[in-house]
BADRENKE-465958 format. One record per residue (C-alpha): residue in one letter; x, y, z. Coordinates in pm, whole numbers, plus 50000, padded with zeros to 5 digits. Last residue first. Layout:
<recs>
AXYZ...
</recs>
This chain:
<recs>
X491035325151069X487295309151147X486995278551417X484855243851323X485045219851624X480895228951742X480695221851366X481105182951440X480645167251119X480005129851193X479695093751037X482365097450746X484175124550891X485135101551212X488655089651026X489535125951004X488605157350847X491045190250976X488335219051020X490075256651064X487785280250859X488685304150564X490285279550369X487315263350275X487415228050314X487885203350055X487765162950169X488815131750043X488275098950212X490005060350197X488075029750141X489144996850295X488004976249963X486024956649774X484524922349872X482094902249687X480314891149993X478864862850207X482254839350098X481034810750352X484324790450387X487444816950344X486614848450447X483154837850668X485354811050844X488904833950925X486294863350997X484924845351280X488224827651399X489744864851391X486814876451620X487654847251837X491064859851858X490464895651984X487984882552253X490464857352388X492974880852361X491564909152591X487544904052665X484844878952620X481064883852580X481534892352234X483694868252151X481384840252283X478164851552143X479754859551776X481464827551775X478194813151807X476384823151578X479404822851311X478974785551415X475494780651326X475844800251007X472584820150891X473154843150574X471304875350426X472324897150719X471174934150745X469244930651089X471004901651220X469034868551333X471404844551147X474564870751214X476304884650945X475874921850902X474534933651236X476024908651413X479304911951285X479834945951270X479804971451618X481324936151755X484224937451555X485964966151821X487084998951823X484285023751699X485475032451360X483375005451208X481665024250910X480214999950653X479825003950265X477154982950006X476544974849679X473824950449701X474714917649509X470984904449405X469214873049336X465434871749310X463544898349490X459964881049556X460054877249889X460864909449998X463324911150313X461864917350605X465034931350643X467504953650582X469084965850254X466104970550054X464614998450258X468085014250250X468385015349921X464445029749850X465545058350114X469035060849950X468285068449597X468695038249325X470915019049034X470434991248848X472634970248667X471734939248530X474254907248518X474294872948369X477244858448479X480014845748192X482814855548310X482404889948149X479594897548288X480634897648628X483624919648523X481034945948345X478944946748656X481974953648876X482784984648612X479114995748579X479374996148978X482195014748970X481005042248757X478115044548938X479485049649304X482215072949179X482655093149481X480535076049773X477255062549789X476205090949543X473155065649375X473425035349581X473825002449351X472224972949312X473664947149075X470744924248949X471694888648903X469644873148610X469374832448614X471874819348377X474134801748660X470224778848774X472984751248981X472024719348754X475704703648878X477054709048548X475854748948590X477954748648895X481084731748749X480424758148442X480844789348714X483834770948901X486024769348584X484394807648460X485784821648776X489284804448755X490064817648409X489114849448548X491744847848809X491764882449024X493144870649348X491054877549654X492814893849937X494984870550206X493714865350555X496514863550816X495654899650967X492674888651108X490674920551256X489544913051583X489904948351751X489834975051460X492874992351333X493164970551053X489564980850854X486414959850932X484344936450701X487084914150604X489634902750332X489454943750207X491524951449933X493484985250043X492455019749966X495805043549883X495745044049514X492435063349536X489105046049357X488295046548975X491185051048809X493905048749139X492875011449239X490264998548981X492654977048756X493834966049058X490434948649189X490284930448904X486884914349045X486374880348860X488104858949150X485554871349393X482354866449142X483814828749112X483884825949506X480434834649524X479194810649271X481584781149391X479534783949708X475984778749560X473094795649720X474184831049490X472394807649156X469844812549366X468584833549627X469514828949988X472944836049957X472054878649898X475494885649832X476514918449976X478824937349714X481524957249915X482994986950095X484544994750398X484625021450557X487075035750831X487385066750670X491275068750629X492375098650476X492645124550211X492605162750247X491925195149996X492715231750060X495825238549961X496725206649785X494325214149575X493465183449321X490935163949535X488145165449232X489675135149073X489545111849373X485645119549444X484725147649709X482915132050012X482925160250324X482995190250099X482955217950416X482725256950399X480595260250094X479855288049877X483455300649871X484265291349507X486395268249576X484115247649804X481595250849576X483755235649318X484235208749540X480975198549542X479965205949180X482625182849107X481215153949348X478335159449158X474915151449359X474625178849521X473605184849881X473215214350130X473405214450512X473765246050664X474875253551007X475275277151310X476665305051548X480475289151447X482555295851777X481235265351966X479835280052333X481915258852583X479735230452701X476395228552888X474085243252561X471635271252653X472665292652398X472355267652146X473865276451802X471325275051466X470625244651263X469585247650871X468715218550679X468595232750300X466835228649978X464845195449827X462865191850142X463405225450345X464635217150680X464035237350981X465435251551315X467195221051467X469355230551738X473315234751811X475945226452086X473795194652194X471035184152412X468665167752159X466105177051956X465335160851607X462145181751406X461415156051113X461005125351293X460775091351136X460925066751438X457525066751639X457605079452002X458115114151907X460085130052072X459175146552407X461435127252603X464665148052425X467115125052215X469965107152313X472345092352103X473665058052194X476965049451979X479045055452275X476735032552501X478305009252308X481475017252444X480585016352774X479044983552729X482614967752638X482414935852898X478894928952792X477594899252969X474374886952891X470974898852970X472324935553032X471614960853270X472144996953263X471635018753578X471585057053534X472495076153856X472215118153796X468735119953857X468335089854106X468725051754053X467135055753699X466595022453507X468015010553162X467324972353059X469154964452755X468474929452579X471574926052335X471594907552019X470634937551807X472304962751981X474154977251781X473564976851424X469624976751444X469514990051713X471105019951653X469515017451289X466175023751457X463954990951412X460655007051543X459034979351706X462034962951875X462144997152054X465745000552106X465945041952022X462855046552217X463905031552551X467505047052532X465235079052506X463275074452798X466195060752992X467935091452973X465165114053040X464515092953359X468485096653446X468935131253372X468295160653102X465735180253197X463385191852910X463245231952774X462805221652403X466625222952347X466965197852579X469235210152939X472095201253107X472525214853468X474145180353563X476185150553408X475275120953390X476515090153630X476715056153470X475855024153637X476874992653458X475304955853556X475404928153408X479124907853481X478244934353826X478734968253923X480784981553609X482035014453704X481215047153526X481655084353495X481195117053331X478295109153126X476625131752898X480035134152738X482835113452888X485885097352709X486265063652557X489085049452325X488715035552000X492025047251876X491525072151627X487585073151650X487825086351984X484605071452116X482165094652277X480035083752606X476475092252659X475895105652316X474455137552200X472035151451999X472045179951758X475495188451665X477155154151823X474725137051587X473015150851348X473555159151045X477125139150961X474655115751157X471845113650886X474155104450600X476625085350804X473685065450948X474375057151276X472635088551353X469035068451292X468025073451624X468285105151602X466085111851339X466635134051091X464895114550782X465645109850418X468825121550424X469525145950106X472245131349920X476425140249826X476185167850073X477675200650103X478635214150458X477585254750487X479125270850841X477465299750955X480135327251085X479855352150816X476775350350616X478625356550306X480465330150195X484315344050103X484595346749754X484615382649708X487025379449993X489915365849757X490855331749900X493465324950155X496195301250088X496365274950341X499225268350616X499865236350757X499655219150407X496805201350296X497665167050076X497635146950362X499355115050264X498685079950265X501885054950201X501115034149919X500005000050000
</recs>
């Protein structure tokens, strides 16, 4: 892998003030899609929570996304009481935007809403979808958090938990998020603008930026050409080919991870020699630095390095054609359906070059003699796809997909993506199963190696996806502000960080 490097100098050029946005110290970030909802409980969404969370609502406990480590936010403290038991003490004087306490019954209120199994928020979804949590207030400032099994790391899950004023709605969907953060909600028009102004009521330091806009466009170029021009502030997502200024433009790590998710249940995908043989058509080098940055790495697993239980000893998937249309006619000798159509789904602004690369995958798949049909789509219809009940009807499909771990550990993956019972899983492995239970109710070594076991068996004897790779970020920021993206940019865009020169 080529070493990464951050094309922004310590010192930018300034632009000429006729450029400079206008509305002084309101920060515009430019979108590659409009979310379809605000919810909180949906800020594990990196559309919704670039939005949202840590600018609207809060978490109990935030992760440092560079190491995984956890440091307070509405909570200042905790001890573990028990194998099932965490108490957590909040933090007083902090206030909703709508005028609500914040404290323990508050606290629990929103936990509550986010893991109603009726409501399938993505936090729970992704989460804490094998967990049962039972939160209880001691007293204001005492929140008790039991588990039904052990769960050594709950403080860190509790750093995905954002927490949302009691007077939210009780169904997921809403359009007017509050929460307890540096900024509130003050409207979003569909098609236009979300627009959040600072808090003065807010518990923390006063952020220097008095508040937001959220725009989107489609065109990574358009992106970054607002950016240039001074209309933006922030380009979170600008494609390879757009990152071209070394004075104002960054690359990094993201911590996603992207990939085709075979849907196994459907044939001809049922048959093992199927999946490997879309593996071995990928030419994954002839899309590193065209179509994707010369710095992503090909992926053997669903998390990136840095996370706890990634197996190093897994090797990438050659790219052996010849081998891919072997095991493709030893399938269709064995009466496996090979000429049934697979439909490659893609997401419409995923991530720079989203369409072009999924014309390119499609066109590899074809070429080994699958029979492949393209189709892309918008976010809300993606998503709706993407997690189950799954339609019945849907025939065989490789989903184009990305995940952000930059939480720490496999266990913010594996369930959710693998598991038989997990939310966005299209598989059902007895001993995945249970190496997810034991790893993730174990800690130090024994936890890390587990995880490796795991990924060792879906890598090598289950082949659930056509993998891609650990995808690296670019970002243009206006030189006017002080913003450096990092690893977190993906998921978050903390303006309460954002300082003017």
């Amino acid at each position: 892998m080529n070493k990464m490097k951050n094309i922004v100098g310590a010192t930018l050029l300034a632009l000429p003030l006729s450029l400079v946005f206008a509305e002084g110290k309101i920060v515009t970030v430019v979108l590659s899609e409009e979310p379809d909802v605000i919810d909180p409980c949906e800020a594990s969404r990196s559309n919704i929570g670039r939005v949202v969370k840590q600018n609207i609502a809060e978490t109990l406990i935030e992760i440092d996304p560079t190491d995984g480590s956890i440091t307070p936010r509405l909570a200042t403290e905790w001890e573990q009481v028990d194998e099932l038991t965490w108490n957590f003490t909040l933090r007083e004087g902090v206030m909703f935007h709508d005028g609500a306490e914040f404290n323990a019954e508050t606290a629990v209120t929103a936990i509550n809403r986010a893991l109603n199994p009726t409501q399938d928020c993505e936090i729970r979804l992704k989460f804490f979808g094998n967990i049962n949590v039972m939160p209880k207030a001691i007293d204001a400032t005492t929140l008790e958090i039991k588990t039904d099994t052990p769960q050594p790391i709950l403080p860190t899950l509790m750093g995905t938990m954002v927490i949302a004023s009691p007077n939210t709605q009780a169904e997921k969907g809403t359009m007017n998020p509050v929460g307890t953060g540096p900024y509130q909600f003050v409207k979003w028009d569909a098609g236009q603008e979300i627009v959040l102004e600072r808090f003065d009521g807010y518990w923390g330091d006063q952020p220097e930026a008095e508040g937001a806009r959220f725009i989107w466009r489609t065109e990574s170029a358009v992106r970054s050409a607002m950016v240039k021009t001074g209309e933006a502030d922030i380009a979170p997502n600008i494609a390879l080919q757009d990152a071209t200024d070394e004075n104002t433009d960054f690359s990094y790590f993201n911590s996603e991870t992207s990939r085709l998710r075979i849907d196994m249940t459907q044939a001809p995908l049922d048959d093992l020699r199927i999946r490997k043989a879309m593996n071995y058509a990928i030419d994954r080098d002839a899309l590193i630095g065209s179509l994707f940055s010369e710095d992503v790495v090909p992926m053997t697993q669903i998390v990136v390095p840095s996370i706890n239980g990634h197996n190093t000893d897994l090797t990438p998937w050659p790219y052996d054609p010849a081998k891919a249309k072997e095991l493709i006619a030893a399938a269709k000798a064995d009466g496996v359906p090979v000429d049934n159509e697979i439909v490659v789904l893609g997401r419409i602004g995923m991530y720079p070059n989203a369409t072009e690369v999924a014309e390119a995958m499609a066109a590899m798949l074809a070429e080994v003699g699958l029979n492949v049909k393209l189709s892309m789509i918008e976010v809300a219809e993606w998503i709706d796809i993407f997690t189950k009940p799954y339609a019945e009807d849907r025939g065989p499909v490789l989903q184009a997909s990305q995940h952000d771990n930059n939480n720490g550990d496999a266990v913010f993956s594996v369930f959710f993506k693998y598991a038989c019972e997990g939310p966005q899983s299209t598989m059902c492995d007895e001993e995945v199963d249970k190496g997810i239970t034991a790893a993730s109710a174990a800690v130090g070594d024994e936890r890390r190696e587990i995880w490796q076991q795991v990924f060792k068996r879906l890598h090598e004897e289950i082949v659930p996806d056509v993998q891609m790779f650990h995808m690296v970020g670019f970002s243009r920021v206006n030189p006017r502000i002080n913003f450096t993206p990092s690893i977190s940019t993906n998921s978050e865009v903390q303006i309460g960080q954002v300082t003017f020169k």
